[in-house]
N, C-alpha and C positions, 0 to 999 in steps of 0.2 A: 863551536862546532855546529849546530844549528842555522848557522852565516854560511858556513863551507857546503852544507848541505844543500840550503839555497842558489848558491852559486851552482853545482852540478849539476841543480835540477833543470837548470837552463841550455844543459848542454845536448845534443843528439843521442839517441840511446847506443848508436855507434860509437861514440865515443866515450862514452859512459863502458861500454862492456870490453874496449880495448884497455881502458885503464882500471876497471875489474881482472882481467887478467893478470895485468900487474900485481896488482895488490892481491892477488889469490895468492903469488909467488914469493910477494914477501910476506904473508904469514904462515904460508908452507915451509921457508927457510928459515922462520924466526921462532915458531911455537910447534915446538917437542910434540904438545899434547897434541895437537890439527894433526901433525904430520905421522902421530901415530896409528890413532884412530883412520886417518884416511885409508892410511896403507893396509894395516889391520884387517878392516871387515869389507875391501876392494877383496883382498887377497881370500877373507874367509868366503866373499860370494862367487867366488869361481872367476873375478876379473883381474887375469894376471899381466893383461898385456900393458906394457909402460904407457903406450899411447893414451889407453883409458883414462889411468894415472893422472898423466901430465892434462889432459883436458877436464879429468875432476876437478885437478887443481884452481884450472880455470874459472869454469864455471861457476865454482863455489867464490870465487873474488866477484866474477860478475853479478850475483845472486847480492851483494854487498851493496855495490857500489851503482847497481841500476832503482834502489830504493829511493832515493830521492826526486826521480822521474816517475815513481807511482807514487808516492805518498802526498806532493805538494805541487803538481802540476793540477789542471783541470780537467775534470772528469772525462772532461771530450778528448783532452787530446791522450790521457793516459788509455784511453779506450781505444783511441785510433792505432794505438800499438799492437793492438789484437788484431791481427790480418786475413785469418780463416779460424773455423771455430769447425769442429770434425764432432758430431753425435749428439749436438742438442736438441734435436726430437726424439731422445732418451729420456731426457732431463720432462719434456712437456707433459709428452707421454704418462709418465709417472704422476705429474702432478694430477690427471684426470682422474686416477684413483682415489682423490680425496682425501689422503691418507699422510698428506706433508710428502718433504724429500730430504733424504740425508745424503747431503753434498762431501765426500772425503776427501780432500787436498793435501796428497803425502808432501812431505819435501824432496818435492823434488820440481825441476822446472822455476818460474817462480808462479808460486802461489798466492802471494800478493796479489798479484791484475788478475790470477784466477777468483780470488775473493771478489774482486771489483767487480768482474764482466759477471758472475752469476749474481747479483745483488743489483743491477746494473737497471733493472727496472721492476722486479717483483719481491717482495721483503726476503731477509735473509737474516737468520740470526749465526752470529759466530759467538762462540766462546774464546774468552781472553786472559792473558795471563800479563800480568805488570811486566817489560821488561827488567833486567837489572841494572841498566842506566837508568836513574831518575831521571835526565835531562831529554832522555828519547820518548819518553811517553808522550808528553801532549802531540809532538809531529806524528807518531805511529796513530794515537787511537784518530786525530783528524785527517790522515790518510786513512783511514780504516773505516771512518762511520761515516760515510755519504751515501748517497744515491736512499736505496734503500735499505740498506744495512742497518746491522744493531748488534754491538759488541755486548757480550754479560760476563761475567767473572766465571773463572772457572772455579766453580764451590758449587754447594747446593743449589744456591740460590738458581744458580746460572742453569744448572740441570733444569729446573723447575722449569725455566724459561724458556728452553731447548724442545720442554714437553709440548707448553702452551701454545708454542710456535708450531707444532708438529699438527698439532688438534687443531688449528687455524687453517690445516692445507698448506701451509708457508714452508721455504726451506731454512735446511740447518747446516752448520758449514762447519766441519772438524778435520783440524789435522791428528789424524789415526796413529802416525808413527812415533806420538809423545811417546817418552815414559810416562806412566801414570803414578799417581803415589799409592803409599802401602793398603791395600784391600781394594783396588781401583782397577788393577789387572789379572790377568792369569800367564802363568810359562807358554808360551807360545813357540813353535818352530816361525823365524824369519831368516832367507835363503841358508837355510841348516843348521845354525843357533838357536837356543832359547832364546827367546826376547821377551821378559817381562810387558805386557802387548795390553791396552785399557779394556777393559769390557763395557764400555756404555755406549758403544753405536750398538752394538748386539741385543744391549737391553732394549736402549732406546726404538730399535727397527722393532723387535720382541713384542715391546708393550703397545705401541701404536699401530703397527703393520706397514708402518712408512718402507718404502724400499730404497736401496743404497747403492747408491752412484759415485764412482771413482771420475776422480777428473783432474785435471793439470795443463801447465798453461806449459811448453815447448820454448825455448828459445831456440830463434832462427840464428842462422849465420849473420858474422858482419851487421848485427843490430837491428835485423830489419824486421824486427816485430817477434811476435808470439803466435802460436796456434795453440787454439785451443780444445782439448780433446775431453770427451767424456765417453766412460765404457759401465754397463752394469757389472755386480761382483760375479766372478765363476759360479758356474754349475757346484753344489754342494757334494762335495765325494764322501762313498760310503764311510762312517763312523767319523767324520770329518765335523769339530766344533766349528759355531759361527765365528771366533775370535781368528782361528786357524785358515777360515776361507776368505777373512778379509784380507787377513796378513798374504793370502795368496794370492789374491786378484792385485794389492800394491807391489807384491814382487814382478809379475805380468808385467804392470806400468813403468815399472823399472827398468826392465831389460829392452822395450823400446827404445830406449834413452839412459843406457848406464850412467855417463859422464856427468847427465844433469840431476842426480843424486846427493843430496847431502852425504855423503860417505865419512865429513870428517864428524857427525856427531853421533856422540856417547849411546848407540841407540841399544844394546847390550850391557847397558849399568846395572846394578842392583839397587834398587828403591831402599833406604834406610826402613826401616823393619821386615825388609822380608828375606825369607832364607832363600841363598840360590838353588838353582834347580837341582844341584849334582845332591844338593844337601837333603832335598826333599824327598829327593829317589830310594835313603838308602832308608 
């Protein structure tokens, strides 16, 4: 596998996301479970039209199968895939504050070259989690830790690090719309769901005053690169938690761009020891 990977990596990203599409279609047709969850929480966020749909499906194969063109090509030319970049004097801005920056990279888009282009010359820490192929990890973490990057585990330790790096002025790079494990989140509304939703960007902004930046990388049409966008979170509304207004500003960045939504993942699971929400209400 790791050969075949190689081999793609060589190919055009246009033809990397024409046969992402494919392969979106056979594991749309092949796994129940993709095909339920997509349709599921497309349908629970108010996206009924089939179009949507069929181009989630898409996406979601291309989002696959264009990883071998970020992970093991060279840094120049996976960066030359970034074609416009829309609000990074948000990101500078911030940093003058002194105060670090908390970079959130929902899934959506790919977030991969977003990881890369904000890491791309000023340090950046992300938090990591082992895949569950043992054989994908050495390609991910060494697509993952160049430039100036720096993966840490997602545990304490890694928090710790996330702090130190925050205290340095440096940024920190999280995808927000994990599930987190049991005492790591709280019930959150996401587009009118509970979503079990982490609370440590909220600490983490909390304790240091770092401020928090949404950002995501667009796939263009026909391959032709990425944009990449950066927006700060909403205006905080009355009685409104900080966990609820992140969850609201990644909804925002969403409905730009439905289709390029991970929509097939479990993002509405229950965490092994925690009670669902209907349970906690009564």
């Amino acid at each position: 596998m790791p050969i075949l990977l190689r081999v793609l990596a060589a190919f055009p990203l246009s033809v990397l996301h024409a046969v992402g599409t494919v392969v979106g279609w056979l594991i749309y047709l092949g796994s129940r479970r993709f095909r339920k969850y997509l349709r599921e929480n497309l349908e629970a966020a108010g996206y009924n039209d089939p179009a949507i749909r069929r181009a989630a499906v898409a996406e979601a194969g291309k989002g696959v199968v264009e990883l071998p063109a970020i992970w093991l090509q060279s840094d120049q030319r996976a960066l030359a895939r970034v074609v416009r970049s829309e609000g990074w004097e948000i990101v500078e801005s911030a940093r003058m504050r002194g105060k670090g920056v908390i970079l959130l990279t929902p899934h959506l888009g790919c977030w991969e070259i977003a990881g890369q282009y904000c890491g791309r010359s000023d340090p950046l820490t992300v938090l990591y989690s082992p895949p569950k192929l043992a054989w994908l990890e050495p390609l991910m973490r060494a697509g993952r830790e160049r430039q100036a990057i720096r993966s840490v585990p997602a545990d304490l330790s890694g928090v710790r690090a996330l702090l130190r790096a925050l205290h340095r002025n440096e940024a920190i790079g999280i995808l927000p719309d994990q599930v987190p494990g049991a005492n790591e989140g709280e019930w959150t509304e996401f587009f009118g769901r509970p979503a079990y939703t982490m609370t440590l960007v909220a600490r983490l902004s909390q304790k240091t005053g770092a401020p928090v930046i949404l950002t995501w990388a667009e796939r263009l049409q026909r391959g032709r690169g990425y944009r990449m966008r950066f927006a700060p979170l909403p205006e905080t509304l009355p009685g409104e938690s900080a966990v609820r207004r992140m969850n609201r500003g990644i909804e925002a960045l969403i409905r730009n761009c439905p289709a390029q939504y991970l929509w097939a993942y479990n993002r509405y699971k229950v965490p092994a020891g925690i009670e669902p929400p209907a349970r906690r209400e009564r």
